[in-house]
C-alpha positions in Angstrom: 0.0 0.0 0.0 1.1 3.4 -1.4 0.7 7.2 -1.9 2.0 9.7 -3.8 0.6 12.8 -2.6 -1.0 13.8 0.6 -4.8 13.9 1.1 -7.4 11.9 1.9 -7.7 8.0 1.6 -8.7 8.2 -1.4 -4.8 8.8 -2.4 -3.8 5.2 -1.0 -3.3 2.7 -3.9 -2.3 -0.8 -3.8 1.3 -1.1 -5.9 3.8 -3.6 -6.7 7.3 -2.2 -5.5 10.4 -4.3 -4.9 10.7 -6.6 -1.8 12.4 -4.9 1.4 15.1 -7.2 2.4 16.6 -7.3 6.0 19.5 -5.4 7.1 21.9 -5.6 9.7 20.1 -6.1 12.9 16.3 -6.1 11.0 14.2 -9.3 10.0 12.1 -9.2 7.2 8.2 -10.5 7.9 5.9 -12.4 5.5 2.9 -10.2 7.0 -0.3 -12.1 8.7 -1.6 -8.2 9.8 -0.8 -4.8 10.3 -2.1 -2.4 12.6 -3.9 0.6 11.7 -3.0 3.5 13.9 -4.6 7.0 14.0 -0.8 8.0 13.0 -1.0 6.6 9.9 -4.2 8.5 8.5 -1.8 12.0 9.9 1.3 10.5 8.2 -0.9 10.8 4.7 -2.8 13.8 4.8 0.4 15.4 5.8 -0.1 16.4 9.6 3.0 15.3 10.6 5.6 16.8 8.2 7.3 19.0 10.1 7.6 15.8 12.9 8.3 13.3 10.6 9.1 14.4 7.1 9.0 11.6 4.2 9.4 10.9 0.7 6.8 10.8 -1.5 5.6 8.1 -3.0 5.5 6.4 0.6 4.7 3.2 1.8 2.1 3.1 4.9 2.1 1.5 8.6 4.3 0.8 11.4 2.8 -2.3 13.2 3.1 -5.9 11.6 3.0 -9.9 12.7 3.9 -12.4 10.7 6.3 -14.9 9.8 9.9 -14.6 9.7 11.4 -15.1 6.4 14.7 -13.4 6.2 17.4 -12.3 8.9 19.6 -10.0 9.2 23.5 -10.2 9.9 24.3 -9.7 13.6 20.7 -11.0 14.7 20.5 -13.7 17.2 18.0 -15.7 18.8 15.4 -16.0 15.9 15.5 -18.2 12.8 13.1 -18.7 9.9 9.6 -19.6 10.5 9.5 -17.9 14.3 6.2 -15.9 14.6 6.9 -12.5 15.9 5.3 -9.6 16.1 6.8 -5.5 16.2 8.0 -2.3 14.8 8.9 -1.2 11.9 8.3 0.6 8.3 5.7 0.5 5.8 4.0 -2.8 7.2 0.7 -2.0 5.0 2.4 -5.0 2.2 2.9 -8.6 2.1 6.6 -8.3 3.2 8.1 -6.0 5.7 11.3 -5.0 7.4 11.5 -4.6 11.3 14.0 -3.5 13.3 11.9 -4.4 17.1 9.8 -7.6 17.7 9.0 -9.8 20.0 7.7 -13.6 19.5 4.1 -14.1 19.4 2.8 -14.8 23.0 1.2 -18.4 23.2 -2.3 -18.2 22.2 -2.4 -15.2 20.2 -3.8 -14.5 16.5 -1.4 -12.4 14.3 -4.4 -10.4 14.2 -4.1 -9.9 17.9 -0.6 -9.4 18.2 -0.2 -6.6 15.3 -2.5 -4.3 17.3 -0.1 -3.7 20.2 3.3 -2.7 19.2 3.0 1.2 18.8 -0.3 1.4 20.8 1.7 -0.3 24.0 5.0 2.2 22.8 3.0 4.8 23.1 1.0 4.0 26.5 4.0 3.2 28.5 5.3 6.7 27.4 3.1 8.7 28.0 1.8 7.7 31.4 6.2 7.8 32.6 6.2 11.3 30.8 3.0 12.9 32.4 4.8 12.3 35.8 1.9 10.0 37.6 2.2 7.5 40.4 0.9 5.0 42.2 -2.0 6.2 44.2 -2.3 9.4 41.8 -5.3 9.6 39.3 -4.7 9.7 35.8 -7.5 11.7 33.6 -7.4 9.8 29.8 -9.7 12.0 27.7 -10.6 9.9 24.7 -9.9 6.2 26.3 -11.3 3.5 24.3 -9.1 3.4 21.4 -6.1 0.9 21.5 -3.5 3.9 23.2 -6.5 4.1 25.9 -6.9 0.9 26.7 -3.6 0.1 26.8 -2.9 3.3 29.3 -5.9 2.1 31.6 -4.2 -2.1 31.7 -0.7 -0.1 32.3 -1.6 2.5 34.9 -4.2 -0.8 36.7 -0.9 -2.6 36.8 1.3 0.3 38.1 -1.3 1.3 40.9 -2.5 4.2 39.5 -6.3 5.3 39.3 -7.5 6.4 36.2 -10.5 8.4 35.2 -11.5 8.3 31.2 -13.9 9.7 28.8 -15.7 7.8 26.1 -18.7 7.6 24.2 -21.6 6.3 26.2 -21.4 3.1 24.4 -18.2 2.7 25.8 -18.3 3.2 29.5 -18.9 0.0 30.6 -15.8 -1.1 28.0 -13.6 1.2 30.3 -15.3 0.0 33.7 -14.3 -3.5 32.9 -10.8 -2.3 32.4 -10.6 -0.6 36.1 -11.6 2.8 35.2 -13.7 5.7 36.4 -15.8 6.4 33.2 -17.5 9.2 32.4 -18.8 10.7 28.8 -17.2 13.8 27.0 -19.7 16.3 25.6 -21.6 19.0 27.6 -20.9 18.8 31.0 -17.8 16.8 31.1 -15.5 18.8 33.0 -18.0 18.9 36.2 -18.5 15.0 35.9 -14.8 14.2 35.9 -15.1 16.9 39.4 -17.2 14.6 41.0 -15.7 11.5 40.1 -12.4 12.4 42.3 -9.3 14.7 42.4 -6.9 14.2 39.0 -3.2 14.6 39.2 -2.5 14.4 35.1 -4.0 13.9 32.2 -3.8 12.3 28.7 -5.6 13.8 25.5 -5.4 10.3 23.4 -8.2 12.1 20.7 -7.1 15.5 19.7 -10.5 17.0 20.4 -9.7 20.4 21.4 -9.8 19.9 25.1 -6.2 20.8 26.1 -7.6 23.8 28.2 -10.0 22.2 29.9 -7.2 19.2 30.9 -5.4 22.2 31.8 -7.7 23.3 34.2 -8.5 20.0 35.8 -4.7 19.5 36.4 -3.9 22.8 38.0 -1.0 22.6 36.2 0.1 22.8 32.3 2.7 20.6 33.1 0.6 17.8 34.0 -1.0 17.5 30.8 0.3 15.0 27.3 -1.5 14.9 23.9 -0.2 12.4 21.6 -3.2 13.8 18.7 -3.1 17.9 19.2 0.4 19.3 17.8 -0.7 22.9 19.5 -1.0 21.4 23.2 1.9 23.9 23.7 -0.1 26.6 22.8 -1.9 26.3 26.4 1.4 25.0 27.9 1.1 21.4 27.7 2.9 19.0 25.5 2.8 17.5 22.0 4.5 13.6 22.6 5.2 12.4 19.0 9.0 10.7 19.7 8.6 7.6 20.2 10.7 5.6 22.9 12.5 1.9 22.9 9.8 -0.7 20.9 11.9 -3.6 22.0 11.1 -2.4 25.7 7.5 -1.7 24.8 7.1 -4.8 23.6 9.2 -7.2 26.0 6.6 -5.4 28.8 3.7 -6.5 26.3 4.5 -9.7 26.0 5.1 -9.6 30.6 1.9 -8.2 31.0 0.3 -10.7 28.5 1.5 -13.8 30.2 0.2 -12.8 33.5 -3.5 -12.3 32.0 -3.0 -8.5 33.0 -3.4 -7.2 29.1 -6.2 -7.7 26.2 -7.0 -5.0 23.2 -9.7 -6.4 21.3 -10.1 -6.2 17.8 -12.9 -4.3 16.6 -12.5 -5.0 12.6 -10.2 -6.5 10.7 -10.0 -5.7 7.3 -8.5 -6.7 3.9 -5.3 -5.1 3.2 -6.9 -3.8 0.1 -9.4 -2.3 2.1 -6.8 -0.1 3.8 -8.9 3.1 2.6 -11.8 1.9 4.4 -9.9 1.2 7.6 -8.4 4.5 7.6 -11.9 6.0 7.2 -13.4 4.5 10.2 -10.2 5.2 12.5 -10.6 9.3 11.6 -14.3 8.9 12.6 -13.1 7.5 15.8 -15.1 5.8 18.6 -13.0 2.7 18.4 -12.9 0.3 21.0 -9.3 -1.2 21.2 -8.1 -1.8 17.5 -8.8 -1.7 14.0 -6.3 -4.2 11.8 -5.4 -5.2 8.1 -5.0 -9.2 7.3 -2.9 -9.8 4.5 
């Protein structure tokens, strides 16, 4: 999967281009499934430039499981055939390069496994650069998605008490995840009040509430957005580096042994069908995440 200009998903096309091939330190992956991440959709209508500039035409996705097929000098520890799942470029294809993974934890679909790598990244990120604590509470504005409820399985394990918005088709999704759940809309700043004091806060959605996180913090510092780049504009910040994947996911694959972490699926689609995937992620209200088989 391809594009050759930004815009909308009408611009992604599915191309033939020569097969990536593994170097030092990488493996190469006959993709089973590639996660779709709201990062993706930014990536090609051209949001992230000045983050993350790229050459156009580009291939699409960061997430992938599959099987290894190739291996790269200097890599140890993983042969042909092992099923992993991880990090790394353009993973929208039937082939792809990665440079992190993990094996496939025992009773996992690939489908399963490619929705956790940059979503898990991400979580564990955030919630150590927001500053929170055990016995602090943790306000997560927008927590359904895969980031959210992957921050509300981290911050449960970690002892910290989190609050989060959703849809009100989602609130008893976040409940069953040890949350505090409230909706967003009208009102939703006196209904997080009532549901208990709140130390920091995530914007996972980019839906213009930096001020009002802001104000429920006390303190600008207190606040992360991983979806608004003008968080700083109200004194909070924009987190868009990412930090170690083979750390992200060797604490994925912990927390997923001890029964402690599950992100459900809520489509799969063909990889051809990467447009439509791509459409429903924008519109949001996703509970946990949206993949592409291959």
């Amino acid at each position: 999967m391809s594009f050759a200009e930004y815009g909308g998903p009408e611009v992604l096309r599915l191309v033939d281009v020569e097969e990536p091939h593994a170097g030092p330190g990488q493996v190469r992956i006959a993709v089973r499934a590639a996660g779709v991440n709201p990062v993706d959709w930014r990536i090609r209508e051209g949001q992230m430039q000045r983050f993350h500039p790229i050459e156009l035409p580009s291939g699409v996705g960061q997430d992938a499981a599959g099987v290894v097929d190739e291996v790269g000098e200097g890599v140890e520890g993983i042969a042909v055939g092992d099923h992993v799942f991880g990090g790394g470029v353009h993973t929208y294809a039937e082939f792809a390069v990665l440079s992190a993974w993990a094996r496939v934890p025992e009773g996992l679909t690939f489908q399963e496994a490619a929705g956790y790598p940059s979503v898990m990244e991400t979580a564990l990120r955030v919630i150590r650069e927001v500053g929170v604590e055990a016995g602090q509470t943790l306000l997560v504005s927008g927590a359904a998605g895969g980031v959210g409820s992957a921050v509300l399985q981290v911050a449960r394990d970690c002892g910290i008490a989190v609050i989060g918005t959703a849809s009100a088709a989602n609130q008893d999704y976040l409940r069953g995840l040890g949350a505090l759940a409230t909706t967003y809309g009208e009102g939703w700043v006196d209904r997080v009040r009532q549901l208990g004091r709140v130390d920091a806060a995530l914007d996972l959605a980019g839906s213009g509430v930096i001020r009002e996180l802001v104000e429920l913090t006390g303190d600008a510092g207190k606040v992360i957005s991983i979806a608004d780049p003008s968080a700083p504009e109200s004194g909070a910040r924009f987190s868009n580096t990412a930090g170690s994947m083979s750390e992200a996911l060797a604490e994925t694959v912990r927390l997923i042994s001890r029964g402690g972490l599950h992100i459900p699926i809520e489509k799969s689609y063909p990889l051809a069908d990467a447009a439509a995937a791509h459409i429903d992620s924008q519109a949001g209200h996703t509970r946990g995440r949206r993949v592409l088989v291959v």
